[in-house]
One Martini backbone bead per residue (centre of mass of N, CA, C, O) as a GRO file, in nm:
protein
  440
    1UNK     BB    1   1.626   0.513   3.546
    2UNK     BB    2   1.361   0.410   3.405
    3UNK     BB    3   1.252   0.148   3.117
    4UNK     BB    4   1.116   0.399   2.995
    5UNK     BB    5   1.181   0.704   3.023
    6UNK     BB    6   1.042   0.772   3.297
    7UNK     BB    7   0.895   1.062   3.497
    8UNK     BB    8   0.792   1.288   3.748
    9UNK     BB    9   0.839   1.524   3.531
   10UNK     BB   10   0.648   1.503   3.324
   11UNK     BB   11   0.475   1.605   3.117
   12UNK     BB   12   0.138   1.732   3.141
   13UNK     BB   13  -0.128   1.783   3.029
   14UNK     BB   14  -0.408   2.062   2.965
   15UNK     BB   15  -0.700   2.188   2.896
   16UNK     BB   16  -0.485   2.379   2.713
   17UNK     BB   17  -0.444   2.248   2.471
   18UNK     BB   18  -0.374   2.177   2.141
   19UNK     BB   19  -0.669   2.186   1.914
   20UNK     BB   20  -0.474   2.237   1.652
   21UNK     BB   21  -0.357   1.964   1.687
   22UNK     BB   22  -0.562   1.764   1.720
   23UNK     BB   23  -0.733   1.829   1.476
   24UNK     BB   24  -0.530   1.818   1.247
   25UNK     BB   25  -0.375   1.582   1.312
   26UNK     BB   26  -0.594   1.373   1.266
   27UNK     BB   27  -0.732   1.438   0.960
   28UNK     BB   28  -0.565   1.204   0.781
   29UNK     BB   29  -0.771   0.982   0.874
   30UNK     BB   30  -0.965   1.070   0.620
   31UNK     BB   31  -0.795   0.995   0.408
   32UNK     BB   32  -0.736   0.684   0.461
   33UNK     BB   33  -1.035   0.611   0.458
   34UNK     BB   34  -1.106   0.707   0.184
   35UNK     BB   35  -0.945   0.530   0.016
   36UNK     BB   36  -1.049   0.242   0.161
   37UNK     BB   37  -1.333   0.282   0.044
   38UNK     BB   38  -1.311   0.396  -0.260
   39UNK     BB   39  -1.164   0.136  -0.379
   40UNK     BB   40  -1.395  -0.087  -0.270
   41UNK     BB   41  -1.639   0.069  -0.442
   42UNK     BB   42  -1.468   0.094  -0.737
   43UNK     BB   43  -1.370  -0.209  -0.795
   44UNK     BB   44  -1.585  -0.264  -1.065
   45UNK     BB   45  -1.465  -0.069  -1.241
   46UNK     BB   46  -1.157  -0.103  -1.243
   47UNK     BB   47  -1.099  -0.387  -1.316
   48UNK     BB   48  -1.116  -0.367  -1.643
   49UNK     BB   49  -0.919  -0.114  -1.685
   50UNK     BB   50  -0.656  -0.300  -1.526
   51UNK     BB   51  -0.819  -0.626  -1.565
   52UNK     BB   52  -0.882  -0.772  -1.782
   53UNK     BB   53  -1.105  -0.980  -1.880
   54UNK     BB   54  -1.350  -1.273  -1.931
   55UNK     BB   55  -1.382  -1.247  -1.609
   56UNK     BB   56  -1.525  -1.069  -1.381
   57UNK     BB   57  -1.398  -1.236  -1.133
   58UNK     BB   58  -1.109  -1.208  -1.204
   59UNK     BB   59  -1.088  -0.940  -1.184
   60UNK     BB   60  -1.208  -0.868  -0.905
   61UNK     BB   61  -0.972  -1.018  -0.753
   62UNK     BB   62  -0.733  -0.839  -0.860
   63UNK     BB   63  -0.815  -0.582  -0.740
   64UNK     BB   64  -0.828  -0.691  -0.424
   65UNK     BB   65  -0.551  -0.809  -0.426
   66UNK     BB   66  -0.414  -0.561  -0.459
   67UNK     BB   67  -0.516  -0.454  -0.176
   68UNK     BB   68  -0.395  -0.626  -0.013
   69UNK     BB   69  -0.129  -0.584  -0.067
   70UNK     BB   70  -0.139  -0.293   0.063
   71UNK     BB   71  -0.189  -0.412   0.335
   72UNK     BB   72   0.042  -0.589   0.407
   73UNK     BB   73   0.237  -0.304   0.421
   74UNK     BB   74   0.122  -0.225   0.721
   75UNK     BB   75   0.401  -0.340   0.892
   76UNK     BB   76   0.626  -0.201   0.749
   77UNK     BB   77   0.537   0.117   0.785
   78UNK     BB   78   0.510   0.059   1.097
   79UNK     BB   79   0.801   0.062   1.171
   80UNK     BB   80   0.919   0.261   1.055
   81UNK     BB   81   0.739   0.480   1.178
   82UNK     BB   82   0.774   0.385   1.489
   83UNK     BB   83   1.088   0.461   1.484
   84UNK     BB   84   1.043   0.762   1.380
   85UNK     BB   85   0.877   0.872   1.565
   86UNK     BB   86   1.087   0.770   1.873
   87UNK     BB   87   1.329   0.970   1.740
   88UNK     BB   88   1.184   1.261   1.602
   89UNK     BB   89   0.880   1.256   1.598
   90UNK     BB   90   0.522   1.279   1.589
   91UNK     BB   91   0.531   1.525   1.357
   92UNK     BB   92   0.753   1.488   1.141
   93UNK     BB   93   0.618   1.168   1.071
   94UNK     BB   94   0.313   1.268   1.011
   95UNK     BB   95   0.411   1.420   0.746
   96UNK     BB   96   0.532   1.204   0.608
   97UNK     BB   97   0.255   1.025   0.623
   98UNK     BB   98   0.135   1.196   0.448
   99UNK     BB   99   0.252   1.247   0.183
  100UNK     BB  100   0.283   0.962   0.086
  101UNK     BB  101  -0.040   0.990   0.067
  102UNK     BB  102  -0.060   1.193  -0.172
  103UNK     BB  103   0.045   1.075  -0.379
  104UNK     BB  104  -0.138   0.819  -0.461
  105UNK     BB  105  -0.364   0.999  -0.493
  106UNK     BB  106  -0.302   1.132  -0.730
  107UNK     BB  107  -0.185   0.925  -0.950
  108UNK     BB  108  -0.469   0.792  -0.947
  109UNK     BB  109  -0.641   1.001  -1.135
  110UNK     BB  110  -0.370   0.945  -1.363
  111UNK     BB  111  -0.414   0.638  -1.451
  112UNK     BB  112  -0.352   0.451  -1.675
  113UNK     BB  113  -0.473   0.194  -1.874
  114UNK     BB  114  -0.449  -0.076  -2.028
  115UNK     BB  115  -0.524   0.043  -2.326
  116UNK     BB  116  -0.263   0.285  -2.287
  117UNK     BB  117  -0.006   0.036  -2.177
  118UNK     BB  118  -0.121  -0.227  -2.043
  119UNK     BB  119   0.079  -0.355  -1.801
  120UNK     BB  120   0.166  -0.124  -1.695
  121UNK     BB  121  -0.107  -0.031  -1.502
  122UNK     BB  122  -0.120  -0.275  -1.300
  123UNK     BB  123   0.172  -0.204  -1.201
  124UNK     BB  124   0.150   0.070  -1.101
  125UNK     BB  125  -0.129   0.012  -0.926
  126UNK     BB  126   0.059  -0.194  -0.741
  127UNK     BB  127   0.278   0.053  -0.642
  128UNK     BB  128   0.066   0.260  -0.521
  129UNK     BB  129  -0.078   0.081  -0.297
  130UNK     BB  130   0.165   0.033  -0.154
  131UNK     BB  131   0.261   0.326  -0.074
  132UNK     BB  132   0.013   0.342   0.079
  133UNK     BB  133   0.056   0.110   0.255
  134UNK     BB  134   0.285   0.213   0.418
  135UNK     BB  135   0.194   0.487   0.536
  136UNK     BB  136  -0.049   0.382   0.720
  137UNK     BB  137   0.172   0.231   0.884
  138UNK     BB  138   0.177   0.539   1.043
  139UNK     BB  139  -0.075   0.694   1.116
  140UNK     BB  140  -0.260   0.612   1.317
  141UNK     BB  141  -0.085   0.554   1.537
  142UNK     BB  142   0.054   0.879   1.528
  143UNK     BB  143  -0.252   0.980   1.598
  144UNK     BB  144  -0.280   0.869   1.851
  145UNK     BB  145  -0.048   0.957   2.025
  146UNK     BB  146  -0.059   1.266   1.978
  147UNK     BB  147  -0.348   1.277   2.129
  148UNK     BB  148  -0.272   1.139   2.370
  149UNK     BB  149  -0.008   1.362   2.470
  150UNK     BB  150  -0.215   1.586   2.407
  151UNK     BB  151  -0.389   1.518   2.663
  152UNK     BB  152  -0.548   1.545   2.923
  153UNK     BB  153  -0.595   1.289   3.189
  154UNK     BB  154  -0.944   1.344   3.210
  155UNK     BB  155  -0.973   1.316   2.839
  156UNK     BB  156  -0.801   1.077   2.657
  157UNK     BB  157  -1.062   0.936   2.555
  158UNK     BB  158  -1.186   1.148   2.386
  159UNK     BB  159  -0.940   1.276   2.238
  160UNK     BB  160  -0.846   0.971   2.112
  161UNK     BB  161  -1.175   0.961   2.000
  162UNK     BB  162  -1.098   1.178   1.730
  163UNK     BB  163  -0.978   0.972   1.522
  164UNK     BB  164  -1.226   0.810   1.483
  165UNK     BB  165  -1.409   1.043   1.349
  166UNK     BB  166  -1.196   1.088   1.118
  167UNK     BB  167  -1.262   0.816   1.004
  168UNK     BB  168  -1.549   0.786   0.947
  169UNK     BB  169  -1.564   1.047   0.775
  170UNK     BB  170  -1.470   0.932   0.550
  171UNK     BB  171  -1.617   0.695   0.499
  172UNK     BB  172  -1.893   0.882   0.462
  173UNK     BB  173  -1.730   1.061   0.223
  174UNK     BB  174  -1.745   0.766   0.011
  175UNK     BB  175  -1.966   0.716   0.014
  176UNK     BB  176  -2.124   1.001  -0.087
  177UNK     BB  177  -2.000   0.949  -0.322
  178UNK     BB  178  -2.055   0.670  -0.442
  179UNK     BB  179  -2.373   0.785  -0.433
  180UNK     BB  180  -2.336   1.036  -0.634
  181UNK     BB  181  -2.226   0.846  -0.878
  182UNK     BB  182  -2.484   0.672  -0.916
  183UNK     BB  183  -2.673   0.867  -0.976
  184UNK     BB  184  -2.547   1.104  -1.190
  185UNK     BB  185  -2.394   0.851  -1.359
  186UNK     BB  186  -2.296   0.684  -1.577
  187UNK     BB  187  -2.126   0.364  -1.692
  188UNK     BB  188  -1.930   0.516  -1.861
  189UNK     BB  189  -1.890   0.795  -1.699
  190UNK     BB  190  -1.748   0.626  -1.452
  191UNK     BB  191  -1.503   0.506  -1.632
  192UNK     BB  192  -1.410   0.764  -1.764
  193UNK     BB  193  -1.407   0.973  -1.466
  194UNK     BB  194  -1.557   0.913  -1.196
  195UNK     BB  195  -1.319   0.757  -1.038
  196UNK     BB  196  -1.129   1.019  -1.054
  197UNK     BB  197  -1.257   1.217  -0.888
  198UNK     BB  198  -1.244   1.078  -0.637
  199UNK     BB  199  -0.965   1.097  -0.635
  200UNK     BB  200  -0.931   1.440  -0.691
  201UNK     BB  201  -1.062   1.452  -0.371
  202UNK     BB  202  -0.858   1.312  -0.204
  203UNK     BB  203  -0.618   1.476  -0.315
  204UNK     BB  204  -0.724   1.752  -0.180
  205UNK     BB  205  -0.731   1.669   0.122
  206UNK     BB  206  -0.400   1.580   0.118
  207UNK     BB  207  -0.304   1.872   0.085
  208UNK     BB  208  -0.451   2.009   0.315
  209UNK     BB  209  -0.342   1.841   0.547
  210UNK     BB  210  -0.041   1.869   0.524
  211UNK     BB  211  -0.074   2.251   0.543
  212UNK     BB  212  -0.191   2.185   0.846
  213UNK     BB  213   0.059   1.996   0.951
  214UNK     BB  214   0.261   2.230   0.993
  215UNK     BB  215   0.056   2.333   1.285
  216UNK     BB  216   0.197   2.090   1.455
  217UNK     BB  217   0.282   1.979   1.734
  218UNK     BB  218   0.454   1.905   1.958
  219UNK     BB  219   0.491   1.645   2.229
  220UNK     BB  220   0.551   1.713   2.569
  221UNK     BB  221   0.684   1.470   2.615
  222UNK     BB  222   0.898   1.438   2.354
  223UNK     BB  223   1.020   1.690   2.471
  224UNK     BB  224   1.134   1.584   2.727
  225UNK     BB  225   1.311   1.359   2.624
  226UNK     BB  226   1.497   1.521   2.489
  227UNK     BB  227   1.619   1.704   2.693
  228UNK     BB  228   1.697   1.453   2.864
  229UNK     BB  229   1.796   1.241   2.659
  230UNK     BB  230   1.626   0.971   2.635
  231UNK     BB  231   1.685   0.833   2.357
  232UNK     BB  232   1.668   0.617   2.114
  233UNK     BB  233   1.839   0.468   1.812
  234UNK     BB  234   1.619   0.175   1.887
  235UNK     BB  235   1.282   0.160   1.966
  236UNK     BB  236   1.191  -0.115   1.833
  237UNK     BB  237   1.426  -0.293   1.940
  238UNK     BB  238   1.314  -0.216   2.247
  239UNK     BB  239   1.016  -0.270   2.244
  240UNK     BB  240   1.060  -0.582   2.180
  241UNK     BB  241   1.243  -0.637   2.462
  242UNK     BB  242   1.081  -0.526   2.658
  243UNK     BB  243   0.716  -0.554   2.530
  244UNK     BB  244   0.623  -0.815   2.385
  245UNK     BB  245   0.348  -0.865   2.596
  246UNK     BB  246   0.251  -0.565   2.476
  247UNK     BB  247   0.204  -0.634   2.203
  248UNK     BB  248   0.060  -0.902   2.204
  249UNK     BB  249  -0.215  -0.748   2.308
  250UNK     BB  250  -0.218  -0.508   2.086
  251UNK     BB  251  -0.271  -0.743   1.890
  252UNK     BB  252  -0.505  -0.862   1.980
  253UNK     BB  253  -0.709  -0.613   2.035
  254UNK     BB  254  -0.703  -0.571   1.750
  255UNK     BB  255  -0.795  -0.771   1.591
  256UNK     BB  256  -1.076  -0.803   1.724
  257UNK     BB  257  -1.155  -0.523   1.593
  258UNK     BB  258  -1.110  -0.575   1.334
  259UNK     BB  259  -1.326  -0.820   1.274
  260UNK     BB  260  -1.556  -0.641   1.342
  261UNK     BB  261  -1.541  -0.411   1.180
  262UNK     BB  262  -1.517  -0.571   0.897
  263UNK     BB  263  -1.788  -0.702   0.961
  264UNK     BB  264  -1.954  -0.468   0.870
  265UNK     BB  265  -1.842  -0.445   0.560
  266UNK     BB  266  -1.939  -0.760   0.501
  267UNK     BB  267  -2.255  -0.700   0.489
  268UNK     BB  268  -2.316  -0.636   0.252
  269UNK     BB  269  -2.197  -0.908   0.060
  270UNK     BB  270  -2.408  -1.068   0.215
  271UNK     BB  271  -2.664  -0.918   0.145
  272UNK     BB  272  -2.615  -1.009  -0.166
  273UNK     BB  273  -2.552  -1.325  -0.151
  274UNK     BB  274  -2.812  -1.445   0.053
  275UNK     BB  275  -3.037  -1.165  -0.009
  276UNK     BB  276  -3.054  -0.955  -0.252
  277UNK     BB  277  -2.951  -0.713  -0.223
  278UNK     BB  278  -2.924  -0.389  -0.322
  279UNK     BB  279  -2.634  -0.197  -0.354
  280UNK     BB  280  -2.772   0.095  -0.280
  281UNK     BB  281  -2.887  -0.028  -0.010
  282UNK     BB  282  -2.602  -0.059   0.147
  283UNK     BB  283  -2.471   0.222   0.114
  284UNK     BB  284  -2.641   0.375   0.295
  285UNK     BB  285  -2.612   0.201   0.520
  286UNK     BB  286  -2.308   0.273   0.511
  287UNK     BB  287  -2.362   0.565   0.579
  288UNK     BB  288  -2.487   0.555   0.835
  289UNK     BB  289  -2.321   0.376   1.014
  290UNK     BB  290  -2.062   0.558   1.000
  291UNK     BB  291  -2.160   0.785   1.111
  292UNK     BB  292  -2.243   0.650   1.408
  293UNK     BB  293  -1.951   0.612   1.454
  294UNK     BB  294  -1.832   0.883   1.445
  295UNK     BB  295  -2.049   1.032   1.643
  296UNK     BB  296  -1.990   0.830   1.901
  297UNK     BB  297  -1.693   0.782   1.977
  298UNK     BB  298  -1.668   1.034   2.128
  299UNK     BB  299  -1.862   0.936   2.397
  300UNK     BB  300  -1.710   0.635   2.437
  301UNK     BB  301  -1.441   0.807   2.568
  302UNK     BB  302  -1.548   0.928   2.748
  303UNK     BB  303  -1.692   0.709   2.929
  304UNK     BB  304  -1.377   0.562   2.985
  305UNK     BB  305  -1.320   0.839   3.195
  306UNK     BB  306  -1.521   0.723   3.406
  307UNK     BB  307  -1.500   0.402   3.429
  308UNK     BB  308  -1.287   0.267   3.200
  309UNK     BB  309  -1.169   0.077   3.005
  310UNK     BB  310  -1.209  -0.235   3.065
  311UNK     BB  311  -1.508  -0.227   3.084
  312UNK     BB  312  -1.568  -0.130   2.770
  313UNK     BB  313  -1.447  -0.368   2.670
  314UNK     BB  314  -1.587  -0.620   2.812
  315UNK     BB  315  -1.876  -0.535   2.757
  316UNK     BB  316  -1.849  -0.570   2.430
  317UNK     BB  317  -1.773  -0.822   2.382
  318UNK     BB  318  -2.002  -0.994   2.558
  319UNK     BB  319  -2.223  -0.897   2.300
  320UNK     BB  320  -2.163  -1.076   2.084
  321UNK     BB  321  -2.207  -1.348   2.107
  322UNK     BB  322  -2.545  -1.244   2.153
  323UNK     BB  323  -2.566  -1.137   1.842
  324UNK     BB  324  -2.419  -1.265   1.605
  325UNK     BB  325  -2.657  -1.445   1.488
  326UNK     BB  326  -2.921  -1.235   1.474
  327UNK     BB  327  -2.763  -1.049   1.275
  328UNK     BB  328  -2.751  -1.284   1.019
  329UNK     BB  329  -3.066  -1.312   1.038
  330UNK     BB  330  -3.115  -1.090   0.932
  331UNK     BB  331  -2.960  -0.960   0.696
  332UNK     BB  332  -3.058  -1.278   0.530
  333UNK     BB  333  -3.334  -1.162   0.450
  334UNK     BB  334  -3.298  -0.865   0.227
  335UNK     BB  335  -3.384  -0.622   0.417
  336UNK     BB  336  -3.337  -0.268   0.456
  337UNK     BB  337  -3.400  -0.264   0.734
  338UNK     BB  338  -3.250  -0.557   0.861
  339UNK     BB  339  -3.005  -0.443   0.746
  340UNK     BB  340  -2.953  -0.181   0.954
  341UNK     BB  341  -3.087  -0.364   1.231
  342UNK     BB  342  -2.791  -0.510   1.232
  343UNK     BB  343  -2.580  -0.342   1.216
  344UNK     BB  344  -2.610  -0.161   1.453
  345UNK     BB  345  -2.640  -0.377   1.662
  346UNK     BB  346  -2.291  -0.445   1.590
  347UNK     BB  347  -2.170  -0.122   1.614
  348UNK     BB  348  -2.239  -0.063   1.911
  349UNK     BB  349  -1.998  -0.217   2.003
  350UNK     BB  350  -1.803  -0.127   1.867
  351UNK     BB  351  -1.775   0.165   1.904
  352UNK     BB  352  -1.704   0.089   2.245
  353UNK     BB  353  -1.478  -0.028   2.174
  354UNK     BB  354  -1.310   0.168   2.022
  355UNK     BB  355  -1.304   0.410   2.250
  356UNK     BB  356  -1.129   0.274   2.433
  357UNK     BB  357  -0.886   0.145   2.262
  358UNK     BB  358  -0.735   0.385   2.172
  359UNK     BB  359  -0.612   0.439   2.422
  360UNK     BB  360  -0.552   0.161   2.558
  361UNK     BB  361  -0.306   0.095   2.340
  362UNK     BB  362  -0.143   0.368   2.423
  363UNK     BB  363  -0.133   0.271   2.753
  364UNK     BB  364   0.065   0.054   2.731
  365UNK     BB  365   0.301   0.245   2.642
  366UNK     BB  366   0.544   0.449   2.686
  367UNK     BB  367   0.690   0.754   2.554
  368UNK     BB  368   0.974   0.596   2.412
  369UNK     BB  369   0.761   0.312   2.269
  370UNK     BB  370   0.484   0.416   2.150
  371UNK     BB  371   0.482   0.416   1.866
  372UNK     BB  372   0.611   0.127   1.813
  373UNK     BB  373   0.423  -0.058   1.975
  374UNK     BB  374   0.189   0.020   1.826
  375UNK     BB  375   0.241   0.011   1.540
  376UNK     BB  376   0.339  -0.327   1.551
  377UNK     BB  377   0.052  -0.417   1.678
  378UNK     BB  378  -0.178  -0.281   1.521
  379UNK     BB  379  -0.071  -0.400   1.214
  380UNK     BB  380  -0.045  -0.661   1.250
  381UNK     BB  381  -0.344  -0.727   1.385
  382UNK     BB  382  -0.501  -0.597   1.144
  383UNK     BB  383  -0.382  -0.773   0.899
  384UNK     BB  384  -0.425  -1.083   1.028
  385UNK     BB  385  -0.728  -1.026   1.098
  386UNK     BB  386  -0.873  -0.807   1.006
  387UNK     BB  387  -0.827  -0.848   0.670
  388UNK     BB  388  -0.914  -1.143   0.694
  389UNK     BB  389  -1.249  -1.173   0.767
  390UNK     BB  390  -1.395  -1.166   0.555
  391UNK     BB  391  -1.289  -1.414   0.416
  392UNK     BB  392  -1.330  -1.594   0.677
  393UNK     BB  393  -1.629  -1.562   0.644
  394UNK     BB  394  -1.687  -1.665   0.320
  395UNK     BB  395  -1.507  -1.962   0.380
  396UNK     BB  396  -1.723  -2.080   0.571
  397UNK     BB  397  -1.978  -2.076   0.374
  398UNK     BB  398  -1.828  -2.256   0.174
  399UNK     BB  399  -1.770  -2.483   0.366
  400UNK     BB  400  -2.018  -2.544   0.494
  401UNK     BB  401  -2.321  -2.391   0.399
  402UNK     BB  402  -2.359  -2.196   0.613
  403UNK     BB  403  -2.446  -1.872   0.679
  404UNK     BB  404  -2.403  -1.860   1.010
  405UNK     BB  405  -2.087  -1.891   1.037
  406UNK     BB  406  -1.949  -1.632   1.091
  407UNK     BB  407  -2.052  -1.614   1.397
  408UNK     BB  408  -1.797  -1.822   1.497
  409UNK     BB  409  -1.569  -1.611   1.488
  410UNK     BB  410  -1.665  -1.417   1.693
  411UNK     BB  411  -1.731  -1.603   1.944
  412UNK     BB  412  -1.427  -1.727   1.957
  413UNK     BB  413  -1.286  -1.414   1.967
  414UNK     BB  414  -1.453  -1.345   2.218
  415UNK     BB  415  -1.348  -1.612   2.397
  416UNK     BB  416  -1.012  -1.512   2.402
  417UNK     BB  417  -1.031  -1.192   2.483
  418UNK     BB  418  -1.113  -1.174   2.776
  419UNK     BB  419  -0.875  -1.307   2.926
  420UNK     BB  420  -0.681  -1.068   2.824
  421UNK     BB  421  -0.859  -0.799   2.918
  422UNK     BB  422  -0.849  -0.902   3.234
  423UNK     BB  423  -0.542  -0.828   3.241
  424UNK     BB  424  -0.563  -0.534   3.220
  425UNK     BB  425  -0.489  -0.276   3.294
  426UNK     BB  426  -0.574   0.021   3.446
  427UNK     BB  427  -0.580   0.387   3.296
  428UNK     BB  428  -0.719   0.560   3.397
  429UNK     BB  429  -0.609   0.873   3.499
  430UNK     BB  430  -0.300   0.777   3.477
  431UNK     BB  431  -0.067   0.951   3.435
  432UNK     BB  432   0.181   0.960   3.274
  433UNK     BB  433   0.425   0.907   3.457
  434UNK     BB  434   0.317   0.606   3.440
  435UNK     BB  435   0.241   0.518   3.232
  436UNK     BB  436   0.427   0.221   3.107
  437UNK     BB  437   0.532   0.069   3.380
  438UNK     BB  438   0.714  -0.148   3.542
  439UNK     BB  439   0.709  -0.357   3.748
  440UNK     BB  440   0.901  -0.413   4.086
   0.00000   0.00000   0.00000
């Protein structure tokens, strides 16, 4: 038996996969994204209610602060469901990490506020937000897994990169929600009631993927792995051991996407402080913008099967130092044109690369290992560089004084992982049953 725990007999999917597993089990991540855009959003309402203060800006760190500290959590929640995903299979896991991730939709849409219980509030809203973390940290990559092992082999970057649109899809759903209330709702309206519909809205999305997913089956190979009695009973400390080096290009190649994607996110505060452009004008864009990347990234996934994963990666990489300056000077210009047509600039970038990652970080580990190290490098990567990037381009801006600071974050981080990516493995169209086998 080889040290994947895959033969030559492993189950391959065919083009009559279950669409109905595929469709339900994606799902999910329109509720992930949708809680992490709606609460980046409506952080300006929330921050008085939850941390009163007399700084509005003290208030408003405190409030960003619960979301890091939540987004902390997904590294353990990595852990955790990366090895039962691996050892009870990802659809009973995938239940298991919608569930966690419903209550505390329901929860926050009636937690009382400061005024109503004082300390306890803010207490609440941070416990909240961890177990949100923490069950994230299993969702993405759950649904990642899913895809790709319900997959024929030659639609994998297709079928894989329909994460990435319904993760774009919440994306896009938060954003016209809070462009809903911003338009039709007073700033008392907003405070009062507002901020709680739009949770009231994610608590239902996250009821119906719930018993949406209990319609999703198991995948053809964890099903074979079982038959065959071939799985191990701590799969992540197994994979820690095995596949350490492919941990760490998971953690690196996920990093530099995070980095990237996070600043698309952070092109609206770049442009209201930089360009003093208005809060409901980044809104639009980042609506658009979203958009574009979600109903984009599944045509540069069939792409990535067509051409390879690493050429996608590749050449999307190598476009970011060339565009990274440009695109800031365009932004801090403050102009709603400008600003849209800086981000375009370089979400397409990002989506090109996103459509080919999403496939290529799951075909790095076997399929007895691949929840785990997947887990355990996206999350760990996420959380470490993608969540602290904006962080990062603003701690720049203040350290240095020079607004275009920020694009040497990028030009640096793609100049690190370009030979990172130059010795992966070409993995389109190989075998599901020689995935993540290793070199003999």
């Amino acid at each position: 038996m080889s040290s994947s725990g895959s033969n030559e007999t492993e189950t391959e999917p065919t083009a009559r996969s279950d669409r109905r597993s595929i469709i339900f089990g994606a799902m999910g991540t329109v509720v992930e994204w949708y809680d992490f855009v709606v609460y980046a959003y409506l952080a300006a309402i929330i921050s008085p209610l939850f941390f009163p203060t007399e700084s509005d800006a003290a208030s408003l760190v405190a409030t960003f602060g619960v979301f890091a500290a939540g987004y902390a959590m997904r590294p353990l929640g990595g852990l955790f469901f990366g090895n039962l995903g691996d050892r009870v299979g990802r659809r009973k896991t995938l239940l298991l990490s919608i569930t966690m991730m419903t209550i505390p939709m329901v929860v926050m849409g009636f937690l009382p506020t400061y005024d109503d219980i004082g300390i306890w509030a803010p207490i609440l809203l941070t416990l909240v937000r961890l177990i949100q973390g923490f069950s994230v940290g299993g969702e993405y990559t759950g649904v990642l897994t899913l895809l790709l092992e319900d997959a024929p082999r030659e639609r994998r970057g297709l079928v894989t990169a329909f994460g990435a649109f319904t993760s774009g899809g919440g994306s896009v759903l938060a954003a016209l929600v809070v462009l809903a209330m911003t338009a039709t709702l007073t700033a008392e309206q907003e405070s009062d009631w507002g901020w709680r519909a739009a949770y009231w809205l994610g608590a239902a999305m996250a009821v119906t993927v719930l018993v949406l997913r209990t319609m999703v089956r198991e995948t053809p190979q964890f099903e074979e792995l079982k038959k065959r009695h071939e799985l191990v009973k701590l799969p992540i400390i197994h994979a820690i051991r095995e596949y350490p080096g492919r941990i760490l290009v998971a953690f690196a190649v996920t990093g530099y996407m995070g980095i990237c994607t996070y600043y698309v996110m952070y092109f609206p505060t770049y442009a209201q402080t930089e360009g003093g452009i208005e809060n409901w004008q980044t809104l639009i864009v980042m609506t658009i913008v979203a958009a574009f990347f979600s109903f984009t990234a599944p045509a540069f996934g069939a792409l990535s099967d067509r051409v390879g994963r690493r050429p996608m990666l590749l050449g999307s990489t190598c476009v970011f130092p060339i565009i990274a300056v440009p695109v800031f000077l365009l932004i801090r210009e403050g102009n709603f044109w400008l600003l849209l047509l800086g981000s375009f600039l370089f979400v397409l970038p990002v989506t090109a690369f996103t459509g080919a990652f999403v496939s290529a970080v799951g075909e790095l580990f076997p399929t007895r290992e691949r929840y785990s190290g997947l887990a355990i490098g996206y999350n760990f990567g996420s959380a470490a560089l993608g969540g602290t990037a904006a962080l990062v381009a603003q701690s720049l801006v203040t350290a240095t004084g020079n607004s275009l600071a920020p694009s040497w974050y990028v030009i640096v981080a793609s100049l690190v992982i370009i030979p990172i990516i130059w010795r992966m493995k070409e993995t389109a169209r190989v075998p599901m049953s020689q995935i993540g086998l290793k070199d003999k």
